[in-house]
Backbone as CSV, one residue per row, in Angstrom:
resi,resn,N_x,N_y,N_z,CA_x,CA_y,CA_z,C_x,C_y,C_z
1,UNK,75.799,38.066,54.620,76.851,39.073,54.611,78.185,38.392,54.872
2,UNK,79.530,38.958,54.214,80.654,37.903,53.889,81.291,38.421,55.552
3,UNK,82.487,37.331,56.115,83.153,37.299,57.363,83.664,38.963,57.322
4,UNK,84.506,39.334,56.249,85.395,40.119,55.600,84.235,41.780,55.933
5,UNK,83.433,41.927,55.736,82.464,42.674,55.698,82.288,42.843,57.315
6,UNK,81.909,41.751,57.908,81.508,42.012,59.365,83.158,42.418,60.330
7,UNK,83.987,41.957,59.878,85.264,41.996,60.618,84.906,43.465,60.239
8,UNK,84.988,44.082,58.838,84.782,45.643,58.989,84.305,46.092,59.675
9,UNK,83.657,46.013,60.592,82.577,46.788,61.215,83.063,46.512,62.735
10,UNK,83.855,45.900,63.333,83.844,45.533,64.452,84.220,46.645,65.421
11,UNK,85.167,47.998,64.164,84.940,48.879,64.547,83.980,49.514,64.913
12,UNK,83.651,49.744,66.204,82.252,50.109,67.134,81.689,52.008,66.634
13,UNK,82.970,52.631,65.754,82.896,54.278,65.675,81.211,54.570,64.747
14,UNK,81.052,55.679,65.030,80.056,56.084,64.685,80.595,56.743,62.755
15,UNK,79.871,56.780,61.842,80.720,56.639,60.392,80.456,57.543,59.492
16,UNK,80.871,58.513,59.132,80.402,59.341,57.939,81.184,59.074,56.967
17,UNK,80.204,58.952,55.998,80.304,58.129,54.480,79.833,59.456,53.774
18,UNK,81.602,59.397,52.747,81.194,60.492,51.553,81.880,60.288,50.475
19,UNK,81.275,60.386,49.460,81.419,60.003,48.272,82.270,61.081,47.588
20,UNK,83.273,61.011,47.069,84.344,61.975,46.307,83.713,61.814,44.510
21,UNK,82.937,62.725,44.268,82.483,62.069,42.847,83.400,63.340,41.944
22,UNK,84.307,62.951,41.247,85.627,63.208,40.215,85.319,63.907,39.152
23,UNK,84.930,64.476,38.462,85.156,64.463,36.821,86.352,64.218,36.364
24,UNK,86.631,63.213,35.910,88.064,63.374,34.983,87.740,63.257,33.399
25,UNK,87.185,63.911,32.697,87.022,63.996,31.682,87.983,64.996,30.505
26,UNK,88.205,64.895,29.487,88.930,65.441,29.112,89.650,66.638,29.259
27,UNK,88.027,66.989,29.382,88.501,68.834,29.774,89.244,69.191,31.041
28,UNK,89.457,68.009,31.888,90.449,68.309,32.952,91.652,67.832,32.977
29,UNK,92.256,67.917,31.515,93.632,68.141,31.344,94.310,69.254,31.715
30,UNK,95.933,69.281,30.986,96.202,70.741,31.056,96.546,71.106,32.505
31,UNK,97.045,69.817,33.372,97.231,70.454,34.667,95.791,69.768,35.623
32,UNK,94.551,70.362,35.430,93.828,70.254,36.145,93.260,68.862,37.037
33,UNK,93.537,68.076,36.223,93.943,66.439,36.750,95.294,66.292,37.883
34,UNK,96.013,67.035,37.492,97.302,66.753,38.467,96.885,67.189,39.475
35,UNK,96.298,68.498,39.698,95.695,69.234,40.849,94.841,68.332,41.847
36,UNK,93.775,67.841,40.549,92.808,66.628,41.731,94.092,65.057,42.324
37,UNK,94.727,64.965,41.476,95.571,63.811,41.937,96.240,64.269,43.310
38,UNK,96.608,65.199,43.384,97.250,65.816,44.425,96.854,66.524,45.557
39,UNK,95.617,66.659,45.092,94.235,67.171,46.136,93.688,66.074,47.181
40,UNK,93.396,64.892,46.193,93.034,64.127,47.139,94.292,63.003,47.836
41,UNK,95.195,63.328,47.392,96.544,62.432,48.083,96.733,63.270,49.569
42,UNK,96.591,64.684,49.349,96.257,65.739,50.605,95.462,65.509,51.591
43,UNK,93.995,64.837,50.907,92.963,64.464,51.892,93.448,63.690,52.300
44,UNK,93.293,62.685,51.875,93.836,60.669,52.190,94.664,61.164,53.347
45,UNK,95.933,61.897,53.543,97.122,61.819,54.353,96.712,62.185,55.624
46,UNK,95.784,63.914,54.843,95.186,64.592,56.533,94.431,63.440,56.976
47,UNK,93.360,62.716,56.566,92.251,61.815,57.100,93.558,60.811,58.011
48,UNK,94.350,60.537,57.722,95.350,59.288,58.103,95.659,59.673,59.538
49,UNK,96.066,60.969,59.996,96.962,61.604,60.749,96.014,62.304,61.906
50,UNK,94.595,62.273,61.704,93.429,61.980,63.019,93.180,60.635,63.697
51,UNK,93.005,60.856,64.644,92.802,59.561,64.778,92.227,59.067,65.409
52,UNK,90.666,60.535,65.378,89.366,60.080,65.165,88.731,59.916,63.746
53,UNK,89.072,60.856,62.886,88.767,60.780,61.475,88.780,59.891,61.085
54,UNK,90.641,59.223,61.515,90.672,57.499,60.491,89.668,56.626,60.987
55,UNK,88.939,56.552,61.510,88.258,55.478,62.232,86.678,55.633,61.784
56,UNK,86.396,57.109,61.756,84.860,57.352,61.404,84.973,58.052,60.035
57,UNK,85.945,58.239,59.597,85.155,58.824,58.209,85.804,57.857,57.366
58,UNK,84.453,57.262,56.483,84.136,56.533,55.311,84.153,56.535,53.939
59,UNK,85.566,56.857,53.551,85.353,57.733,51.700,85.557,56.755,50.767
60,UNK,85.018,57.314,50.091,84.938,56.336,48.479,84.976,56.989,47.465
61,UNK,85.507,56.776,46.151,85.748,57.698,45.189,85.423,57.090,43.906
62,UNK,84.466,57.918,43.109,83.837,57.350,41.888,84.283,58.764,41.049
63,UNK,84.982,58.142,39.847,85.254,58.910,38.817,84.121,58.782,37.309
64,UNK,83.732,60.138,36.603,83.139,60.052,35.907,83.344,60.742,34.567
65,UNK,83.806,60.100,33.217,84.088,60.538,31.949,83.121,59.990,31.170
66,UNK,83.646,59.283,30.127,83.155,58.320,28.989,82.344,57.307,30.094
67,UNK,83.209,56.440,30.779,82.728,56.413,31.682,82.761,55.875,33.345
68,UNK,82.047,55.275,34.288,81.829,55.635,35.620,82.677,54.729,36.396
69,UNK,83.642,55.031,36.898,84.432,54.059,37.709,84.314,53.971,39.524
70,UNK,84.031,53.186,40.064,84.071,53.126,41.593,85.560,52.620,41.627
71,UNK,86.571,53.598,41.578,88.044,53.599,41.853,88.033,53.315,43.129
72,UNK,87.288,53.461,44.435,87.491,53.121,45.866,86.490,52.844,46.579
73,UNK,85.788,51.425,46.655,85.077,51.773,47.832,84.760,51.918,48.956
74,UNK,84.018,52.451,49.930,83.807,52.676,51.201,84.832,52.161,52.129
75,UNK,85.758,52.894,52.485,87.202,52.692,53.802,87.700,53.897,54.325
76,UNK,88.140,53.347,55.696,88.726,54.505,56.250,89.865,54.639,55.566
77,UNK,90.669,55.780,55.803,91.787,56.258,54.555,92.647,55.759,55.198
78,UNK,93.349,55.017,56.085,94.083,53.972,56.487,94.177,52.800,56.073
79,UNK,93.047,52.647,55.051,93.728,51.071,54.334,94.021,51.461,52.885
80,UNK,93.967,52.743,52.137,94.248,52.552,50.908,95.369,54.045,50.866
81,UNK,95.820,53.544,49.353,96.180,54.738,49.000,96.037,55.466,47.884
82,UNK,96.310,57.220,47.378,95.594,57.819,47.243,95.613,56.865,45.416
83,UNK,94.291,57.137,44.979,94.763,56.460,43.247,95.644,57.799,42.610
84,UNK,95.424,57.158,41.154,95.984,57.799,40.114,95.283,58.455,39.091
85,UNK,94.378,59.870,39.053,93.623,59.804,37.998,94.179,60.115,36.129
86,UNK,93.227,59.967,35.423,93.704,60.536,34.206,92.986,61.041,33.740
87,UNK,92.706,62.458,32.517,92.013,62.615,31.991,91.469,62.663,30.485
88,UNK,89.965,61.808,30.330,89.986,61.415,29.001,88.104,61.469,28.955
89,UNK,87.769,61.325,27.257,86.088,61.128,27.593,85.347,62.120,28.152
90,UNK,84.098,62.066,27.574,82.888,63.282,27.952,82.415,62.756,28.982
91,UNK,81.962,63.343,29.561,81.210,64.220,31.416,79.612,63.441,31.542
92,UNK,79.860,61.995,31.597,78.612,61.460,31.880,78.526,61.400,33.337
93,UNK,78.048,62.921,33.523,77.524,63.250,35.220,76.475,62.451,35.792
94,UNK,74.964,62.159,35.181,73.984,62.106,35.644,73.771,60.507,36.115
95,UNK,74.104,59.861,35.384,74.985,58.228,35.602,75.531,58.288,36.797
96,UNK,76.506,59.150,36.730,77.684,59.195,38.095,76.565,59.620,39.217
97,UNK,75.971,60.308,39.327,75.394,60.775,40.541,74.173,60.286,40.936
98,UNK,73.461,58.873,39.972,72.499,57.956,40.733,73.102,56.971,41.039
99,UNK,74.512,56.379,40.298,75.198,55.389,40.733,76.357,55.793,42.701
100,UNK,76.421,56.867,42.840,76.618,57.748,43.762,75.540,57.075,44.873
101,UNK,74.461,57.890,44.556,73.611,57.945,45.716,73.099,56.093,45.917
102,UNK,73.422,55.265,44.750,72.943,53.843,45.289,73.958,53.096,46.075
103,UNK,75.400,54.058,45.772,76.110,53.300,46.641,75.864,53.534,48.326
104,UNK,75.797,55.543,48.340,75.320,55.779,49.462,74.269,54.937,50.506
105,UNK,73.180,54.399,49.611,72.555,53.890,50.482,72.705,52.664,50.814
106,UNK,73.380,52.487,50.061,73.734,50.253,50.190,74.746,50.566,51.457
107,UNK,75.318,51.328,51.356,76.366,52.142,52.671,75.732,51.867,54.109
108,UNK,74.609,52.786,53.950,73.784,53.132,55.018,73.061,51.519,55.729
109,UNK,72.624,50.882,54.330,72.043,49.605,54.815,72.818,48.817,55.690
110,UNK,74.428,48.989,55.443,75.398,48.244,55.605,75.575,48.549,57.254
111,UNK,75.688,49.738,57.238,75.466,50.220,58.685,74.396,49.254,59.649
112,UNK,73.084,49.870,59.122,72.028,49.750,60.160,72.441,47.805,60.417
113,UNK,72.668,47.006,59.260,72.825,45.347,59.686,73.748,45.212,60.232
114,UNK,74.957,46.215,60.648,76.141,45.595,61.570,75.913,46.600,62.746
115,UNK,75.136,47.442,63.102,74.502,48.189,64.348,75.376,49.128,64.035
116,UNK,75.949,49.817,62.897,77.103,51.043,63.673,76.001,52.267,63.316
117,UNK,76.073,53.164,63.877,75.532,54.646,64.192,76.251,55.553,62.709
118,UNK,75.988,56.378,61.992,76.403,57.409,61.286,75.890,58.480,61.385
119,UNK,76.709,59.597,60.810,76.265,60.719,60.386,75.473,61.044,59.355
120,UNK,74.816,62.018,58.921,74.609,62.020,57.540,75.590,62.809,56.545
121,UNK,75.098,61.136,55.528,76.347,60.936,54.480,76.347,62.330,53.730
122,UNK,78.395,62.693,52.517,78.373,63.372,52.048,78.146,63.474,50.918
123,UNK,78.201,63.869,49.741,78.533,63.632,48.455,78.868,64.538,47.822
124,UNK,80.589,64.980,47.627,81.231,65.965,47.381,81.305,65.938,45.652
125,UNK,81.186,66.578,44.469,81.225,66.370,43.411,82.607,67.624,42.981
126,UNK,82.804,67.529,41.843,83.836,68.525,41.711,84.342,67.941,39.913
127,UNK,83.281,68.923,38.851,83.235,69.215,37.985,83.825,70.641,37.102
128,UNK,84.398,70.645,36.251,84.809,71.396,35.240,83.938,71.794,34.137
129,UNK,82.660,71.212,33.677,81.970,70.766,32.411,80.743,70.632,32.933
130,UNK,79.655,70.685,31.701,78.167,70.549,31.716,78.332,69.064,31.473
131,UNK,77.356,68.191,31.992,76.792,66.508,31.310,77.021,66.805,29.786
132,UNK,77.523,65.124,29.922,76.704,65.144,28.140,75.953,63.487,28.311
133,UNK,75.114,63.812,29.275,74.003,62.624,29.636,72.841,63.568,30.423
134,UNK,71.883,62.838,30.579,71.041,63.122,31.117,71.054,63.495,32.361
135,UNK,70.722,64.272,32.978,70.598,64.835,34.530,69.262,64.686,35.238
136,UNK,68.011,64.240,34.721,66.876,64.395,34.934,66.821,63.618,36.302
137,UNK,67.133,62.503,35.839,66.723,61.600,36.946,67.848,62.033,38.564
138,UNK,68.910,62.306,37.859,70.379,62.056,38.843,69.622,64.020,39.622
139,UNK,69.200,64.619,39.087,68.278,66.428,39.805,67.203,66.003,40.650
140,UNK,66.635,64.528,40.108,65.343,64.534,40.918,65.837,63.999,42.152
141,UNK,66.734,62.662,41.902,67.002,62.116,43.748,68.176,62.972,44.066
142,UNK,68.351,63.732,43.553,69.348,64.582,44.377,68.636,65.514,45.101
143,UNK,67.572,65.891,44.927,66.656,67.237,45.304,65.995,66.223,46.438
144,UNK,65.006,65.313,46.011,64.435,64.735,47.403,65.547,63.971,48.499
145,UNK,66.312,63.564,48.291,67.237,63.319,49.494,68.079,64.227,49.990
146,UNK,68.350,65.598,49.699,68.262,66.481,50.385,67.745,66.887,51.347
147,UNK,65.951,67.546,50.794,65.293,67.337,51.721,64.629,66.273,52.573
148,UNK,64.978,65.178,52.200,64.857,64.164,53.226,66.165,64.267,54.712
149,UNK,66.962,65.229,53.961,68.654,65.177,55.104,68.752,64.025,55.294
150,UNK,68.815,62.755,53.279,69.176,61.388,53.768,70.815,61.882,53.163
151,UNK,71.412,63.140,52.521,72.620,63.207,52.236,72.521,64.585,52.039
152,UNK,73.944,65.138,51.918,74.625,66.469,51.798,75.369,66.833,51.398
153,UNK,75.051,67.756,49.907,75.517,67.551,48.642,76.497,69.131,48.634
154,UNK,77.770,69.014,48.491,78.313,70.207,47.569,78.739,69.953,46.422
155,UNK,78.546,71.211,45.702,78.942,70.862,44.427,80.251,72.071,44.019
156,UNK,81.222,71.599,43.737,82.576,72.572,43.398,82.374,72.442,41.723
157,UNK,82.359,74.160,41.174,82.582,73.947,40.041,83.951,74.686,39.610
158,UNK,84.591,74.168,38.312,86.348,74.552,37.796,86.037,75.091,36.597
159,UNK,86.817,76.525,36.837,86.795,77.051,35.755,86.035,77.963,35.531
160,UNK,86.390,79.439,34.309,85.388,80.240,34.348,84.376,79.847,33.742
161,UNK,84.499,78.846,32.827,83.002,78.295,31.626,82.129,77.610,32.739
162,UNK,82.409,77.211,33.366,81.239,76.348,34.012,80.215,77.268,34.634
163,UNK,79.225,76.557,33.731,77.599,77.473,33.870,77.552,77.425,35.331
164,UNK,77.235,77.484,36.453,76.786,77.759,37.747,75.399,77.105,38.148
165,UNK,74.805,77.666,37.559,73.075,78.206,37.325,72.752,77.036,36.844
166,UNK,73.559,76.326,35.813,73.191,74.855,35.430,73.513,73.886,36.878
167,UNK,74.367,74.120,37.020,74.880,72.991,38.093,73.999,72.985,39.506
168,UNK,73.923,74.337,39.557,72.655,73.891,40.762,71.406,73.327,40.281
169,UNK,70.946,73.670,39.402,69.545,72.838,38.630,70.035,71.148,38.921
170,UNK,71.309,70.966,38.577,71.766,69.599,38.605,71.486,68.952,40.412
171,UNK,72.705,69.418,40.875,73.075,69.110,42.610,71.816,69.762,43.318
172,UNK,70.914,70.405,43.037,70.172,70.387,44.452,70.678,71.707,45.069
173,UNK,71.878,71.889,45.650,72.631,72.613,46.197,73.736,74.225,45.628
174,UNK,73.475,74.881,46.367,74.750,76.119,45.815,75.869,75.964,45.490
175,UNK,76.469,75.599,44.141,77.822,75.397,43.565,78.440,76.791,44.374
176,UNK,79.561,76.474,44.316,80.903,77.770,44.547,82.069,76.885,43.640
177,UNK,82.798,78.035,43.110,83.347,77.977,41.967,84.990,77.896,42.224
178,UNK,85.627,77.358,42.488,86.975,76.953,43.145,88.030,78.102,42.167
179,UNK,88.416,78.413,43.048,89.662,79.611,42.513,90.807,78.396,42.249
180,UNK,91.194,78.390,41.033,92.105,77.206,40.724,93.557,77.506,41.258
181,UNK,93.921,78.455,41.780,95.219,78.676,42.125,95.046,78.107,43.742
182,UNK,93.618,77.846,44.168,93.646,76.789,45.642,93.314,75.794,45.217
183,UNK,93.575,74.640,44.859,93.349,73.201,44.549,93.776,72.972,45.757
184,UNK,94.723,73.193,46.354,95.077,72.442,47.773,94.465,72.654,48.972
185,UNK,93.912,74.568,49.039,92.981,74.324,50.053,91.790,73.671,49.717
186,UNK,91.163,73.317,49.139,89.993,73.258,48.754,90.067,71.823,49.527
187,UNK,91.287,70.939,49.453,91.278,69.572,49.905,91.729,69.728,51.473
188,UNK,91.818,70.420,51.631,92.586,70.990,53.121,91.279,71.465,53.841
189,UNK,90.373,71.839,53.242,89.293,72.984,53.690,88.395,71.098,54.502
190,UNK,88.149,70.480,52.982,87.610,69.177,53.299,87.814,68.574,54.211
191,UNK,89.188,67.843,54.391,89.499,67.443,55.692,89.528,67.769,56.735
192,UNK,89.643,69.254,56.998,88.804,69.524,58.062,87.576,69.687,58.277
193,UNK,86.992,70.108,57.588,85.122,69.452,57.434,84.782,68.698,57.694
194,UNK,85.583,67.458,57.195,84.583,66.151,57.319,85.261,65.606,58.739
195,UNK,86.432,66.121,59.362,87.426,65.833,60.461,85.928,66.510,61.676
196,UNK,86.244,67.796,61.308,85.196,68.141,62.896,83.674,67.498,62.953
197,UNK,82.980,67.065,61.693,82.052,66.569,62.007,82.022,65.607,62.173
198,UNK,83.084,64.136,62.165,83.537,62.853,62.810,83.769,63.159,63.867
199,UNK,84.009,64.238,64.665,84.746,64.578,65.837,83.802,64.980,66.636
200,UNK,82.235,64.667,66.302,81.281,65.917,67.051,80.600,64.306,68.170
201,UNK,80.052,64.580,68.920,79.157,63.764,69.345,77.728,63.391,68.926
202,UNK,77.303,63.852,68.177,75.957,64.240,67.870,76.011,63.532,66.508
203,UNK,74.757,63.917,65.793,74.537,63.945,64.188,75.369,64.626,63.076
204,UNK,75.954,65.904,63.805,77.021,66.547,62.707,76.236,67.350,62.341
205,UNK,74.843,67.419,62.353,74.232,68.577,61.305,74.877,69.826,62.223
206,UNK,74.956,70.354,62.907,74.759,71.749,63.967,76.643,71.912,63.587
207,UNK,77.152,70.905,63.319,78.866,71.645,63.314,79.451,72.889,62.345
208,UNK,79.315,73.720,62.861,79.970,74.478,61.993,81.025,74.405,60.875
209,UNK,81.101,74.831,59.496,82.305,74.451,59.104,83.381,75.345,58.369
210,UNK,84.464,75.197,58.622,85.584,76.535,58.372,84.359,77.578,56.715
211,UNK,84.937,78.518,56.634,84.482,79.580,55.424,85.504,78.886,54.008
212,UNK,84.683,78.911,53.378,85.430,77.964,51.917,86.408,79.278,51.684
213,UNK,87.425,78.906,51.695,88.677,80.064,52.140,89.534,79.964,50.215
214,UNK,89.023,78.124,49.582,89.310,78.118,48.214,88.404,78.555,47.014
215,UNK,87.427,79.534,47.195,86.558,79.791,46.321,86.599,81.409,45.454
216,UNK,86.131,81.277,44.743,86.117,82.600,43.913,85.399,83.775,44.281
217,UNK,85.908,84.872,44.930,85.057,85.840,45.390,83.922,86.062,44.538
């Protein structure tokens, strides 16, 4: 393991690691890209301005079109800043969300060899569009590491077209459908989410978390 890697860790905090998985695919032109650009420049700042958060929560951000980019990996939001997305290319989800969960766990490994303690990890997705790849595999380890509670999946879907009913078949988990006129709470809602459960003493499972205040009745 490199010097650079272990100096990371010397931070002693306990770490929740969550994965920001993007769609930027075409169909999130038209505005809807600016929204996520500006959504997560929102997170990044709130995460900055705790200062327990900056220390224990672990985000990384993988974008997925044509195709799969690890735009950030694993840091507290004190060493980077927010990217730049664009939108272009079809919605190769199912790619994105085993390449997701392998980072998650190389994460976790990373942990247990430098002794730090975590929570269990997140993996926030936030789609506009159905795949135009396969989901089979990316439904199956999403469903057993669930119930393993080796991760904890929401899935935000944009827009009135987006099937629902598909997307949970996909994530494992109950999509809610983001009222697009809150793009900002929705990133506001997050940071405090992932803020009180860095903030808990425990595992994080038992923390309550605010009522998704950006979703579509």
């Amino acid at each position: 393991m490199s010097t650079t890697l272990n100096a990371e860790f010397i931070n002693p905090e306990q770490r929740l690691a969550c994965v920001l998985l993007l769609d930027t695919s075409s169909s999130m032109a038209n505005g809807r890209i600016d929204k996520l650009n500006q959504g997560v420049s929102t997170l990044i700042q709130a995460l900055k301005e705790d200062e327990v958060a900056s220390k224990r929560v672990d985000l990384a951000v993988i974008t997925f079109a044509s195709e799969i980019t690890l735009v950030q990996d694993f840091s507290n939001a004190d060493r980077w800043d927010p990217p730049k997305f664009e939108a272009n290319g079809v919605t190769n989800m199912g790619e994105a969300i085993v390449q997701a969960l392998d980072r998650l766990e190389a994460r976790k490994q990373e942990y247990k060899k430098n002794g730090v303690a975590y929570f269990r990890p997140w993996l926030f997705l936030i789609t506009d569009g159905m795949p135009t790849d396969s989901t089979d595999v990316a439904a199956q380890r999403l469903r057993s590491a669930e119930q393993k509670k080796q991760v904890k999946v929401f899935a935000v879907g944009v827009g009135d077209d987006i099937d629902l009913e598909t997307l949970e078949k996909i994530a494992g988990a109950t999509p809610l459908r983001l009222n697009e006129k809150r793009w900002d709470e929705l990133f506001k809602w997050l940071s405090v989410s992932v803020t009180a459960v860095s903030n808990s003493n425990d595992t994080g499972e038992q923390v309550p978390l605010p009522p998704p205040n950006w979703m579509v009745a």
